[in-house]
Every structure is written in structure tokens, then in C-alpha cells.
C-alpha positions as CSV (number, residue, x, y, z in Angstrom):
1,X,21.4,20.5,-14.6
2,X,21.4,19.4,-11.3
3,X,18.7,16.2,-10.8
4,X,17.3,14.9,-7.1
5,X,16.2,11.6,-6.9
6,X,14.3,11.5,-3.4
7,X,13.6,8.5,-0.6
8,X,15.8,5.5,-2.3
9,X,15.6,3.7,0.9
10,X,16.5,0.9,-0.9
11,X,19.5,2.1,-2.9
12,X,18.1,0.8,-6.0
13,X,17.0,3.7,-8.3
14,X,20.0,4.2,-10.2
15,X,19.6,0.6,-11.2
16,X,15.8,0.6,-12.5
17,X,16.9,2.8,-15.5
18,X,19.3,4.1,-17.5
19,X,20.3,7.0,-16.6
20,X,23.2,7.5,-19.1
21,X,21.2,8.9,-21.6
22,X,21.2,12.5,-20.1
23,X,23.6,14.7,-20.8
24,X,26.9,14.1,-19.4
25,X,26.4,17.8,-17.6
26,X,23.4,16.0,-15.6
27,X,24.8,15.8,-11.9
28,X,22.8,13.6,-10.2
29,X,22.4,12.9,-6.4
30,X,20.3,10.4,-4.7
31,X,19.1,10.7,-1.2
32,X,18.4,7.7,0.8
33,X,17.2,9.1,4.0
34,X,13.9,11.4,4.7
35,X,14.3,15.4,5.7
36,X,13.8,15.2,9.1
37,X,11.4,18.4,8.4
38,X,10.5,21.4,5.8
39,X,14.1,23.8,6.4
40,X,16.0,20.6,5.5
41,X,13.8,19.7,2.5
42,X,14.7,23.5,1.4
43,X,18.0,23.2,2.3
44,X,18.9,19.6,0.7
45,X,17.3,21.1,-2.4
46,X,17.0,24.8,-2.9
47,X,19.7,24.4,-6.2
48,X,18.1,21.6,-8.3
49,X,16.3,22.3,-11.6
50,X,15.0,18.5,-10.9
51,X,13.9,16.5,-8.4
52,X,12.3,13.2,-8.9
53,X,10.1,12.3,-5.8
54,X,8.9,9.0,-4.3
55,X,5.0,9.1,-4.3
56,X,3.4,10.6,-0.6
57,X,7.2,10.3,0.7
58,X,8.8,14.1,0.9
59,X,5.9,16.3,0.7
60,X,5.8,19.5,-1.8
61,X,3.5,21.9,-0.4
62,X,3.0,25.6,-1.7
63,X,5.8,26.6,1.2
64,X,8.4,24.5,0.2
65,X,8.0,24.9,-3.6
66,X,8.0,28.6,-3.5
67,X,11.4,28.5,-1.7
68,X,12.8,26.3,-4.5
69,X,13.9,28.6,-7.2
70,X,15.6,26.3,-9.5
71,X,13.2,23.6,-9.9
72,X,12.1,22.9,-13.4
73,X,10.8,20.1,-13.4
74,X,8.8,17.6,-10.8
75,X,8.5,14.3,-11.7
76,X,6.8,11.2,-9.1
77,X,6.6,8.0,-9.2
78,X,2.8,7.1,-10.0
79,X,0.6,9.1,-12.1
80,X,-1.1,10.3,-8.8
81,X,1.2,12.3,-5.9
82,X,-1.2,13.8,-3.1
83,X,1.6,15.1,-1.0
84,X,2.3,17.8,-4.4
85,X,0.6,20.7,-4.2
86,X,-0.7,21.0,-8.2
87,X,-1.9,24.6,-8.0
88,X,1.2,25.8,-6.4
89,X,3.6,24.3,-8.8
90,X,1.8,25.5,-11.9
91,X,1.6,29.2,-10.7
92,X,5.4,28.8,-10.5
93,X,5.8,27.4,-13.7
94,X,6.7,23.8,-12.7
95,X,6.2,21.2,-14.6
96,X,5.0,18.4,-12.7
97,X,4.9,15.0,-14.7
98,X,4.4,10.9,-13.3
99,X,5.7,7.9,-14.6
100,X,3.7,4.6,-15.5
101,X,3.7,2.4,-12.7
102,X,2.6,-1.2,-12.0
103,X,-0.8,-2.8,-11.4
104,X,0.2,-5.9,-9.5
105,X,3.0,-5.8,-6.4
106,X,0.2,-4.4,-3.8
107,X,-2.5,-6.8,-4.8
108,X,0.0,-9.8,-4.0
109,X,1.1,-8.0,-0.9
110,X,-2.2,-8.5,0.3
111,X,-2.5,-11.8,-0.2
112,X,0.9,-12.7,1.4
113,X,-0.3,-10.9,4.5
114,X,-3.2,-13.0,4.7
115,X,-1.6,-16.5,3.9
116,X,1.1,-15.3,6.5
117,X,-1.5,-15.2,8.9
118,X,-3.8,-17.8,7.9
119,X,-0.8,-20.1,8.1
120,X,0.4,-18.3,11.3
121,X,4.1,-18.2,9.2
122,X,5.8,-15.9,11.6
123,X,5.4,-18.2,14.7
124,X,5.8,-21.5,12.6
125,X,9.4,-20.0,11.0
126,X,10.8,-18.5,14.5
127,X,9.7,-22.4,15.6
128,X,11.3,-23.7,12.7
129,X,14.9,-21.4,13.3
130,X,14.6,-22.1,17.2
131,X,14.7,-25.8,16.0
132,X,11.4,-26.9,16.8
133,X,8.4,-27.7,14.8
134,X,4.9,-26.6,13.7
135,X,3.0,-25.0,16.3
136,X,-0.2,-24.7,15.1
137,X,-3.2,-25.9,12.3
138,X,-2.9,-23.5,9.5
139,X,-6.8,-21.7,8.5
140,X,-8.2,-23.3,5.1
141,X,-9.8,-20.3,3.0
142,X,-11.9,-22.4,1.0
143,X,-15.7,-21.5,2.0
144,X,-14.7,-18.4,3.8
145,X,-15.9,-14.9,3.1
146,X,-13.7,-12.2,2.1
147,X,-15.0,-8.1,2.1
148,X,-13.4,-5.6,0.2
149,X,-13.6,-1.8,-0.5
150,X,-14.4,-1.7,-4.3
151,X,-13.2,-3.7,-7.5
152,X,-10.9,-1.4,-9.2
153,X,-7.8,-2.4,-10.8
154,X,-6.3,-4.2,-7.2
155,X,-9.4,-4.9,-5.9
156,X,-10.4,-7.0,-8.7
157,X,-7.0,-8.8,-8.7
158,X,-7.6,-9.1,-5.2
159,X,-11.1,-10.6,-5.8
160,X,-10.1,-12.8,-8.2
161,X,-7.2,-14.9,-6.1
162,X,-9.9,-15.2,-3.3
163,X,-12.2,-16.5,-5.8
164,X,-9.1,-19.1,-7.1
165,X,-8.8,-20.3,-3.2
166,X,-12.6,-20.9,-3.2
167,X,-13.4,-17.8,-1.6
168,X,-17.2,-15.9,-1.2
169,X,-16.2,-12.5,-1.7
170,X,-18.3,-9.4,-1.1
171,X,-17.9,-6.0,-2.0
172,X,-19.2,-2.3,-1.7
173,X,-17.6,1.1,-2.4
174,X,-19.7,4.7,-2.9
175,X,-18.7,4.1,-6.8
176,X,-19.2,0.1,-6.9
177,X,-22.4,-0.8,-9.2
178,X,-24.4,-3.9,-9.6
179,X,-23.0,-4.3,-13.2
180,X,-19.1,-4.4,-11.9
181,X,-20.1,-6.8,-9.1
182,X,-22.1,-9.1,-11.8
183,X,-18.6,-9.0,-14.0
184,X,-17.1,-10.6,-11.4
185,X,-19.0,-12.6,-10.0
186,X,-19.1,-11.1,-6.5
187,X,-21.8,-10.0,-4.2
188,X,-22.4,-6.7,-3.9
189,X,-23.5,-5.4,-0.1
190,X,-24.2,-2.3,1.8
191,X,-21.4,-0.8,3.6
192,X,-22.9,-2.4,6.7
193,X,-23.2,-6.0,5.8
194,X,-19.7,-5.8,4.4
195,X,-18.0,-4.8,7.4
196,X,-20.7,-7.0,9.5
197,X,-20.2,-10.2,7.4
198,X,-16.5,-9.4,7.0
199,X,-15.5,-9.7,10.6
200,X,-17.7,-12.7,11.6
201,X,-16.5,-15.4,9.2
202,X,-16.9,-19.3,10.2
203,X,-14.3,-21.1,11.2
204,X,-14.0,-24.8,12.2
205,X,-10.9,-24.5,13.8
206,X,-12.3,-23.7,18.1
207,X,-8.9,-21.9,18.9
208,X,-8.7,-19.5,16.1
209,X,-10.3,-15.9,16.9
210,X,-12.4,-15.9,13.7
211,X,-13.2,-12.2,13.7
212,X,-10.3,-10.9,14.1
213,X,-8.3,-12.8,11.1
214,X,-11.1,-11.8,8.8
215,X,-11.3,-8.1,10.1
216,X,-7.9,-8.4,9.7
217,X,-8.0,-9.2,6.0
218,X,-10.7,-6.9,5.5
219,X,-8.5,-4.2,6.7
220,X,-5.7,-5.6,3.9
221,X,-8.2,-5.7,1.3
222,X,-9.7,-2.3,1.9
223,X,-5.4,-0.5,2.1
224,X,-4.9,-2.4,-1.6
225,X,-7.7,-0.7,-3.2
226,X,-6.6,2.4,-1.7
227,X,-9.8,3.3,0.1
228,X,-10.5,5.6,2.8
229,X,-9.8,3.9,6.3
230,X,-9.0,5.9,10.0
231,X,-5.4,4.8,10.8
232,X,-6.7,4.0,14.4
233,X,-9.1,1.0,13.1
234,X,-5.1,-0.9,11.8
235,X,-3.7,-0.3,15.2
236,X,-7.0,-1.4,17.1
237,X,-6.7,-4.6,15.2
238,X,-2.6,-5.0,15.7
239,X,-3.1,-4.7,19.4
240,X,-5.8,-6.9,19.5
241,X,-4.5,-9.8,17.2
242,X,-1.4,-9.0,19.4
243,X,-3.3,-9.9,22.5
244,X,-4.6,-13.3,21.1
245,X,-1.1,-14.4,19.7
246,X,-2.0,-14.2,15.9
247,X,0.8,-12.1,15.9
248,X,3.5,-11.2,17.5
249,X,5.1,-7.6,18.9
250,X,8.4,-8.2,17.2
């Protein structure tokens, strides 16, 4: 049985399991880099019975899987893989299966993002390795408002570590209730008021752009609960943190 194991960019799947127990007949192949396009996803993998894909990385559409007659057997990382087409598989006889995955690494990805910019850490290390010193007041959370898109499993987590650094946090989503908000003890808003009250937070510090560090968390808050956001709203606030050196270009 031949077995893909798709996107290890970091060169680490053959170490997050053992993969001894298969059979000793299981030839296994890893694949570090992505297809540059469909023919080469074909190509790479038109002999493997199967192929263990990186969730929303290589794509399986009806087209590709019907041009992969030996696969078996689909497995992703995550229990949810948009990029698979379900219907497709199944009328091929695929089985298509997820593994369990953990609730916690994006929630504290968001919150270094925001600490990394609250504390401005990119321009205080490159100060730091250049040989200097601190450059600017770091932003206090305490008192501030934080605005996220719904209070599932990361956006509670998410809730909650605002609510540890003395945060007001607000929240809304088309499935968000009263009841959830009142569990939490966060304010439940329109979609309006959260984006409105999200964006304009006070700040005591003069030279700090105010709006755009909490738009920019917003923005954080709203990609770790997964919602719907349009891509050009992140680069919008890139360039424009950009332009007021709350970030840099490289």
C-alpha cells in the first residue's frame, strides 16, 4: 500500500506518530512542497491507495479525485476539510475520514499577535539586535474593548484571556444568543456596534493610532473563530498599520 502524506512544510509529520505500526509493505512518502497546479497533484499521486492531506492545503476537487484510481482512502487533518469535495469522493467509493485535532494553538496565536503589537515587539527586538534600546511605550489592555465574531470553542478562549488582562469584550455572530453572552460574561452587540466600538477604542497614549490597533485585533479575533471575513479588509489594515509604523514591511 502505497500512503501520501501531503504539505509537511515543516518536515515534522513522521515524528507526531508512530508510523511503525502499519504493515511493513506500507511505503510511505512525504511531500514537503505544494503542486504547483492540478496535472502535478495527478501526477505526484495518481498510484496511491492513501493520501493523508493537510486541511485547505492541496485541494481535492471532483476533477482531481476522479483521475486518482488507486485512492482508498482520504484522511485530513481536522474533522472539517473544505477544499475535499464529499460528494465526489463517496460516488467513487472513497473513504474520507479526519483526525482529532486541538482546541488551543489558534486562540494563543491570537493573542501573541496582539501583545506583539500592543508592545510594538518587532521594532523593540530589531532595536534590541541593532544594539539599541526601547523605542516606544508599550499599550496597557486593561480597560480597553475587544470585538469578536462569536464565542465558540476559540472565541470563548479568546474571550476569556481578554477578560484575565481586564478587558471589555463584546461579541456578535448570526448564531451568538443572549444566553452564551450571559455565560460569559460578555456584551452581546449588533454587528454594527461591534465593528463600530471595535475600531474606536480609547487610548491614553496621544501617538498611538487607536483605531487601527483595535481594528487590527478585531480582525485577529474574528480569523480565530473562523468567521467569514473579505481577504481585502486584512490587507487594507496591513498597509495602513504599515503606513503609521505599527508595523513594519519586512
Amino acid at each position: 500500500m502505497k500512503i501520501a502524506i501531503l504539505d509537511d512544510y515543516l518536515d515534522v509529520a513522521l515524528g507526531l506518530t508512530d508510523w511503525q505500526q502499519l504493515e511493513s509493505d506500507a511505503d510511505i512518502q512525504v511531500f514537503h512542497k505544494p503542486f504547483s497546479d492540478a496535472k502535478e497533484t495527478v501526477s505526484a499521486l495518481r498510484e496511491f491507495g492513501v493520501i493523508v492531506a493537510m486541511r485547505e492545503r492541496t485541494g481535492f476537487p471532483a476533477e482531481i479525485l476522479a483521475q486518482l484510481p488507486e485512492l482508498q482512502l482520504l484522511v485530513t487533518t481536522g474533522m472539517r476539510n473544505l477544499s475535499i469535495d464529499m460528494n465526489a469522493a463517496k460516488a467513487q467509493g472513497i473513504t474520507v475520514c479526519g483526525t482529532g485535532m486541538l482546541g488551543y494553538p489558534t486562540a494563543e496565536l491570537t493573542w501573541a499577535l496582539i501583545l506583539a503589537l500592543a508592545r510594538n515587539l518587532t521594532h523593540e527586538s530589531q532595536s534590541m539586535q541593532e544594539g539599541g534600546w526601547h523605542r516606544s511605550l508599550g499599550l496597557g489592555l486593561k480597560g480597553k474593548t475587544l470585538g469578536l465574531y462569536g464565542l465558540g470553542k476559540l472565541g470563548s478562549q479568546v474571550a476569556k484571556v481578554g477578560q484575565a488582562f481586564g478587558m471589555h469584550v463584546i461579541a456578535w455572530s448570526t448564531n451568538l444568543t443572549q444566553d452564551r453572552c450571559n455565560e460569559l460574561d460578555v456584551e452581546y452587540v449588533s454587528k454594527e456596534e461591534l465593528d463600530q466600538r471595535s475600531k474606536e477604542w480609547s487610548m491614553p497614549e496621544p501617538n498611538y493610532k487607536s483605531g487601527a490597533l483595535a481594528k487590527y485585533a478585531f480582525l485577529v479575533g474574528s480569523a480565530a473563530e473562523g468567521a467569514t471575513t473579505d481577504p481585502s479588509n486584512f490587507l487594507k489594515m496591513t498597509e495602513y498599520l504599515q503606513k503609521n509604523e505599527l508595523i513594519r514591511k519586512d
